[in-house]
N, C-alpha and C positions, 0 to 999 in steps of 0.2 A: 756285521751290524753297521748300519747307517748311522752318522752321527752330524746331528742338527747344532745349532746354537740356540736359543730362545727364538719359539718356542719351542719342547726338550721331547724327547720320546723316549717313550718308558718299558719298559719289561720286567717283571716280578722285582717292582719296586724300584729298582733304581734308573737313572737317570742319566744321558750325557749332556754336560752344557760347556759352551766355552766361555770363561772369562778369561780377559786379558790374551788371548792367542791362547791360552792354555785347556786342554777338551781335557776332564778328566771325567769317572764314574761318582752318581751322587745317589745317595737314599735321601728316597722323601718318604714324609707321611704327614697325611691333614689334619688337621685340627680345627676342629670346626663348634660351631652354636647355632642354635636354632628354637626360637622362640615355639613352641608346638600349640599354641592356641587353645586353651582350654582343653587338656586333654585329660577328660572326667570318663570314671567306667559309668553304669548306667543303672548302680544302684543306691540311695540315699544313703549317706553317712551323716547320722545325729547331731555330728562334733561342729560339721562344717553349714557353711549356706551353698549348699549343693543341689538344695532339691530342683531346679531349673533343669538340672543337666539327668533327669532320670525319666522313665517311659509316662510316667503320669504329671510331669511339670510343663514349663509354659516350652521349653522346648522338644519336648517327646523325645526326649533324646533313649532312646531304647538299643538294645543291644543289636541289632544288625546296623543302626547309624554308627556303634560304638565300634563294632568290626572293619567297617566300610573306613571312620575314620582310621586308625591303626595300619589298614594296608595302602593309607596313602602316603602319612607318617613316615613308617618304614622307606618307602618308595623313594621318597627323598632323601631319606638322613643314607640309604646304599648308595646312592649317586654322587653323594657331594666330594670332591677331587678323583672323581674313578677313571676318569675318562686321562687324566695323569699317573695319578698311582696303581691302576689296576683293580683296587680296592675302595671300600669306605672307610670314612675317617678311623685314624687312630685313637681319637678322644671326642667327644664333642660332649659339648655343654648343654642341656635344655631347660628350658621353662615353661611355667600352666600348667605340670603335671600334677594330677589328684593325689597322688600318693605309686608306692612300690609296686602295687598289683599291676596298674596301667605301662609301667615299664617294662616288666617283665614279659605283659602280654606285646607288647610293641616287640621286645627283642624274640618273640618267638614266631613273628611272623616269616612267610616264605623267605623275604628279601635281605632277612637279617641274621636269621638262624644261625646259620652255617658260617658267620664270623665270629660266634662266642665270645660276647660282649658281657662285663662284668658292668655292675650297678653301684656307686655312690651316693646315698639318698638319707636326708633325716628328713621327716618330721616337721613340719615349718608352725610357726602361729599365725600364719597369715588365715584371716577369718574367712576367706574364700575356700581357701583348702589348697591353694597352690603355691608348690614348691619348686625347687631347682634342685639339677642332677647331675651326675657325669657319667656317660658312658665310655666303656674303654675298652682295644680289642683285647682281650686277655695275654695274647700272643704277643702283644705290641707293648703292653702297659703293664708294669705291677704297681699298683696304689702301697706306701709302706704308713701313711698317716694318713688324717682326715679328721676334721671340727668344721661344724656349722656353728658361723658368729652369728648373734642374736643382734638383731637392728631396734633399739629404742628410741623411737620418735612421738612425739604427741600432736594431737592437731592444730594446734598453732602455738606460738612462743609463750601466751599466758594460760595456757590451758594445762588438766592436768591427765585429760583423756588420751589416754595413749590408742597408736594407729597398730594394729598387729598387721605385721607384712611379712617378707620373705626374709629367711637368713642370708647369708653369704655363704660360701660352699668353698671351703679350701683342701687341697687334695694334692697332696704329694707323694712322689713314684717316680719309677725308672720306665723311663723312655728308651728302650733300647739298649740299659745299661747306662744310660744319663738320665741325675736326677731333673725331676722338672719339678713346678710348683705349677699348681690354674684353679683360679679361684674362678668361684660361677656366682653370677649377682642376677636380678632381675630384682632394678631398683623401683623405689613408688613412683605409681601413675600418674598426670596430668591434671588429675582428675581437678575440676573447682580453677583452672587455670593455669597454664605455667608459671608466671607470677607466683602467685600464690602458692601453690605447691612447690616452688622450687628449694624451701630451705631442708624439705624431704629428704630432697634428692642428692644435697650439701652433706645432711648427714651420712647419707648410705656413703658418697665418697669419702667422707673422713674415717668410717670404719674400715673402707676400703684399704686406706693409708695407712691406719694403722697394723692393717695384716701385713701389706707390702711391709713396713718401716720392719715389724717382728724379723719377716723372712730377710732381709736388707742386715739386721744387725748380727743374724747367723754366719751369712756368707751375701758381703756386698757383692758378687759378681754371681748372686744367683741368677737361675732361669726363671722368670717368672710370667704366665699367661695370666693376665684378669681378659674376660670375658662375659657378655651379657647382653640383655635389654634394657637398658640404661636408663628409658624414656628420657633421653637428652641427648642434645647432638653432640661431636666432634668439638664442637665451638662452644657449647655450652658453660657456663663457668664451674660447675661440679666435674669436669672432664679438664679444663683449662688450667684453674685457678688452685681448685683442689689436687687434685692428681697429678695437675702441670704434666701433661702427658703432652710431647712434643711432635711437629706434625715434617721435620727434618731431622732424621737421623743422622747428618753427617758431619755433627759437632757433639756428642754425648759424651757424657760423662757417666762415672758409676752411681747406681741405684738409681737413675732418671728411666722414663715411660718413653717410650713411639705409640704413636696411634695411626700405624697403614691407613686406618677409615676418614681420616681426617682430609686426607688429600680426594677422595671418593665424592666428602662431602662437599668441598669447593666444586669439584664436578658436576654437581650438581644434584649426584647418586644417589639411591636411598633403599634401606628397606621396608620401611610401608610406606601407606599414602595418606593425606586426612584432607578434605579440603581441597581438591586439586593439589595438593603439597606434599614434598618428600620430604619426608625425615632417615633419618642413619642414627634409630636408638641400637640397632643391635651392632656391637662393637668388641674385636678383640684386640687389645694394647699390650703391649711387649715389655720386658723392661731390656735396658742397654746390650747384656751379654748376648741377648735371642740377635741383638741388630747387626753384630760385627762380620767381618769378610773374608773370616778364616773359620772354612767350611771342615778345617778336623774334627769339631761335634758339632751336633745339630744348631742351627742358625736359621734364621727369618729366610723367606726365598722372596714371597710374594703374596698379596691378600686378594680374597673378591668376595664379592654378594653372587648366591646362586640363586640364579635367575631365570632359568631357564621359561619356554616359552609354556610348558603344561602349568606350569605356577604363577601362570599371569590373569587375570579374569578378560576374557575372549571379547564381549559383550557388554551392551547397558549402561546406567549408569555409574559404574565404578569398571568399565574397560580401563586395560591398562595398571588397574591394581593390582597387588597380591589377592590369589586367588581364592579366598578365606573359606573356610569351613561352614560357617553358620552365617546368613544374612535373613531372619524372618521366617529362621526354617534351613536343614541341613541341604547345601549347594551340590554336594562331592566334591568340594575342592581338598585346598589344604591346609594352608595358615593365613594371618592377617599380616605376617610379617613372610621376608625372605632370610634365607641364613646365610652366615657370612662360613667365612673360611680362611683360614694362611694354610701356608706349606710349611714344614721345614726339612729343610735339608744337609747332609753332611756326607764328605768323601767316603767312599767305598776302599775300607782298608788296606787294600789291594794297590790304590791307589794313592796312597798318600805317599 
């Protein structure tokens, strides 16, 4: 076996990298999110405002667009860190899901199958009908808990009309033998303004905090993934101020955040577009433990947005975007968003 430094070459999962002069063996596994765009099956549900998305609404969304999306779906979420670990993610987080059925059918298509991915899923009151999820490889993940936090907001500070949106998704399990925590958010839209909307999105991070502070007052050096579409950047003050999620790891202390995405965002990076403009709503933050440099259990390696060039729109006017599913009528693409992703990594027993 040949042995690189950054970047690593991989074989049934694990890794050789050199830090410090020192080459030792590493397991990885992704961990990833991915916003999936309105992913509705193609038959009315009463409950919700769904009828758009079925064969006789305004977007004819009928069951071969429903299939067509799902093996695009799929296509993606098998790809994201494979071309590293061999595999698809060990976890990933989603959003815009209809409900359990549409998951299911996703994990049973060709690209997915055969990694026997288990499902985390309640129920949301969001009046659209979309929800947040986790999937996980069964072989890779055991879930031992799991609560969706309810998000109570109203539509503005004097009002008394409450906004029904998405829960929080918090999900804890053994990674390998280590426990992990990843909480899945996919906070309130933009909608009416960022201004305006933004004390939303204040809330969803203060419910956020106080999941983190719960898991924090367990075991301060927990492992903790929050992960989402945040509809806010990096810089955002619900990301900043609330969560105080840090954009330099190399002064932390216990129970503080990193946000990899953060430095992306100075970049200039983003996952979708609006306006000739990039945002980086979709975001995975760390807390302390995930950040340290002592690779005997799993630890942060590195993050990105996948990007690849089939997920880009080729053409027209939105060249250059994500290559979304529905513009006026179904494209065959995929999302409006790109999905992020970290690694983590830890010494191969053998080698410690």
């Amino acid at each position: 076996m040949k042995h690189f430094s950054l970047p690593l070459f991989f074989c049934f999962f694990y890794i050789s990298i050199s830090f410090s002069q020192t080459e030792k063996t590493y397991k990885i596994n992704t961990i990833a999110f991915y916003n999936l765009e309105n992913l509705f099956d193609f038959e009315d549900d009463p409950i919700t405002f769904d009828d758009d998305r079925t064969p006789e609404g305004k977007d004819h969304w009928t069951q071969e667009i429903y299939r067509a999306k799902l093996g695009n779906m799929a296509k993606v979420i098998s790809e994201i860190g494979k071309d590293i670990t061999g595999t698809s993610p060990a976890i990933i987080g989603v959003s815009e899901i209809e409900n359990r059925r549409v998951l299911e059918d996703l994990l049973n298509q060709k690209s997915l199958v055969t990694q026997e991915y288990g499902i985390v899923h309640f129920n949301s009151p969001d009046r659209r009908g979309i929800d947040v999820a986790l999937l996980y490889q069964k072989r890779l993940f055991t879930p031992t808990n799991y609560k969706a936090y309810e998000l109570v907001i109203y539509n503005d500070q004097e009002s008394s009309e409450r906004i029904y949106t998405r829960d929080q998704l918090l999900v804890s399990g053994m990674l390998d033998g280590e426990k992990i925590h990843i909480i899945v958010n996919h906070w309130p839209s933009r909608r009416g303004g960022e201004a305006r909307s933004r004390p939303k999105r204040i809330k969803a991070a203060e419910l956020n905090t106080k999941i983190l502070d719960s898991l924090f007052s367990e075991d301060p050096y927990a492992k903790i993934i929050t992960m989402g579409d945040l509809n806010d950047d990096p810089t955002s003050p619900s990301v900043k101020e609330v969560l105080k999620a840090k954009r330099d790891r190399s002064n932390m202390h216990i129970k503080e955040l990193y946000n990899p995405m953060e430095e992306m965002h100075k970049k200039g990076l983003g996952t979708l577009a609006y306006r000739d403009s990039w945002n980086l709503f979709d975001q995975i933050i760390i807390s302390t433990e995930l950040t340290k440099r002592d690779f005997s259990s799993y630890r942060f390696y590195k993050a990105g947005i996948f990007n690849k060039n089939y997920l880009i729109t080729p053409r027209g006017q939105y060249r250059g975007y994500p290559f979304r599913s529905f513009v006026n009528g179904y494209t065959g693409g995929y999302s409006d968003h790109f999905p992020v992703y970290i690694y983590l990594i830890k010494v191969k027993s053998d080698d410690k």
